[in-house]
N, C-alpha and C positions, 0 to 999 in steps of 0.2 A: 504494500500500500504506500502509496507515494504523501509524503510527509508536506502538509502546507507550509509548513514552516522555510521549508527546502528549496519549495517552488517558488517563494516572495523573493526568500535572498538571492535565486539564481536570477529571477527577472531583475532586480534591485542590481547587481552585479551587471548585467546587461546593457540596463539603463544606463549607470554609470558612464561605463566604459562608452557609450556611444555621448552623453553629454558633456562626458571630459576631453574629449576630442574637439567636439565643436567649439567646445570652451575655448581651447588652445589654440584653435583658427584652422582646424582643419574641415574640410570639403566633406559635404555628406557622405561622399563613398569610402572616403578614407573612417571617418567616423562609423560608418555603417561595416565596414573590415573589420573593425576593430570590436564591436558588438557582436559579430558573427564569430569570430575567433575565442570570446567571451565566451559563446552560447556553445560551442563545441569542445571546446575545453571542460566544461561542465555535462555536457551531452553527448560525448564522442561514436556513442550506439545510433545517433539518430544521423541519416543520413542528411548533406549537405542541401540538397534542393529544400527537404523537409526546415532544414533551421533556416534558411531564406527566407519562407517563410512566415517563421516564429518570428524571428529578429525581424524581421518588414512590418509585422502585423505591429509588434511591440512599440516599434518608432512610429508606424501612425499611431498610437495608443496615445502615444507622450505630448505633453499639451504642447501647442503650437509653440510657445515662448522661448521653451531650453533646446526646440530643434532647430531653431532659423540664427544664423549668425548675425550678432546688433553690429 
């Protein structure tokens, strides 16, 4: 049984890693590498198209404000 507790911090972990990128002036695909890298690190059984996906879904998820470079 998959643990919620597991599931928040993997996405939080995710999240992260794709807002700290933008943060630092990097380009959404680079920011989005790096959240997919995140997601497989953590999920390495799940196949990559599958965490494209995940990680795609996650960043539209994320409110509009921490994904657009000010």
């Amino acid at each position: 049984m998959t643990n919620p507790n597991t599931y928040t911090s993997d996405l939080r972990d995710i999240a992260t890693a794709y807002i700290l990128h933008r943060e630092d002036g990097a380009v959404s695909h680079s920011a989005f590498s790096a959240a997919l890298n995140t997601y497989q690190q953590c999920h390495p059984q799940i196949p990559r198209d599958d965490a494209v996906l995940v990680v795609s879904q996650l960043i539209d998820d994320l409110p509009q404000s921490v994904t657009v470079q000010h």
